[in-house]
N, C-alpha and C positions, 0 to 999 in steps of 0.2 A: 216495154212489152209487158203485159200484163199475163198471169201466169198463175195455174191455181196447183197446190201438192197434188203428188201422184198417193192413194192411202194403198200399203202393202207392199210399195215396192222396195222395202228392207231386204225382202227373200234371197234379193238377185243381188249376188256376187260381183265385181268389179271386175270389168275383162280381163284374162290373164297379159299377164305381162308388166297388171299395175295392181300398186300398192290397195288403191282405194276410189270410189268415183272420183274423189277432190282431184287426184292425180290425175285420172284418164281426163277429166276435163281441162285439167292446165296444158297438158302434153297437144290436147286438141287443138285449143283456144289460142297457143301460143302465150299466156299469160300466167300469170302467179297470181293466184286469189290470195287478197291479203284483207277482206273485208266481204261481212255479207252483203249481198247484192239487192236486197228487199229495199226500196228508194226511204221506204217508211223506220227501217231499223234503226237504232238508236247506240247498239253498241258496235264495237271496234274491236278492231286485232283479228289475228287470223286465228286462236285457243281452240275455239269450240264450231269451228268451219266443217262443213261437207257436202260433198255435194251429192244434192237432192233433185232427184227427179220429179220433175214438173212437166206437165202440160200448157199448150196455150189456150187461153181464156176468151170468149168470144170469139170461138175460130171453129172451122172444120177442121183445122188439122187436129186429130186426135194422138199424134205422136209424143214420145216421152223424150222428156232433153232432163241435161243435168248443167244445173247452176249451183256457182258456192253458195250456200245460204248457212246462218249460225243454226246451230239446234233449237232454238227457240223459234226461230220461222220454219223452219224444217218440220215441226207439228203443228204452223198453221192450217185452219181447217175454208178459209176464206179466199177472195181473189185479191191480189196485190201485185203489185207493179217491182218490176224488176230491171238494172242496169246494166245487164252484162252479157255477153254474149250466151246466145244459148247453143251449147251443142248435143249433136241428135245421140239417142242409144242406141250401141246398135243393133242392127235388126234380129240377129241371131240369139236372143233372149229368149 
């Protein structure tokens, strides 16, 4: 899936109930982010993980999802491809 950053969406807080979006998306996703998910990234380890709100890229859905990404993708400004499940924000943002 290809997928471009959401710019601003720092503002918004992490639903209550969870530590941080990396969590509300593992709790989602059923899984453990243990690596960013950008197919093109180069580094490893879970250190510097969070999850980052994204958009889909060549699509009309203009919804926001949150994927692990490292902080270094996390301020891409370009479209790149992604491996991992995307789950939606939710609407009461």
């Amino acid at each position: 899936m290809f997928v471009k950053n959401v710019n601003g969406s720092s503002r918004f807080s992490s639903p209550e109930g969870y530590d941080s979006w990396l969590d509300y998306w593992e709790d989602k996703s059923g899984k453990t982010a243990s690596r960013c998910s950008a197919t093109d990234c180069k580094l490893s380890g879970r250190s510097n993980l969070v999850g980052a709100h994204v958009q889909k890229a060549y699509s009309t859905d203009k919804s926001w999802y949150i994927v692990p990404l490292c902080k270094n993708c996390n301020a891409r400004t370009d479209v790149f491809e992604v491996d991992a499940q995307l789950v939606p924000v939710p609407s009461n943002l």
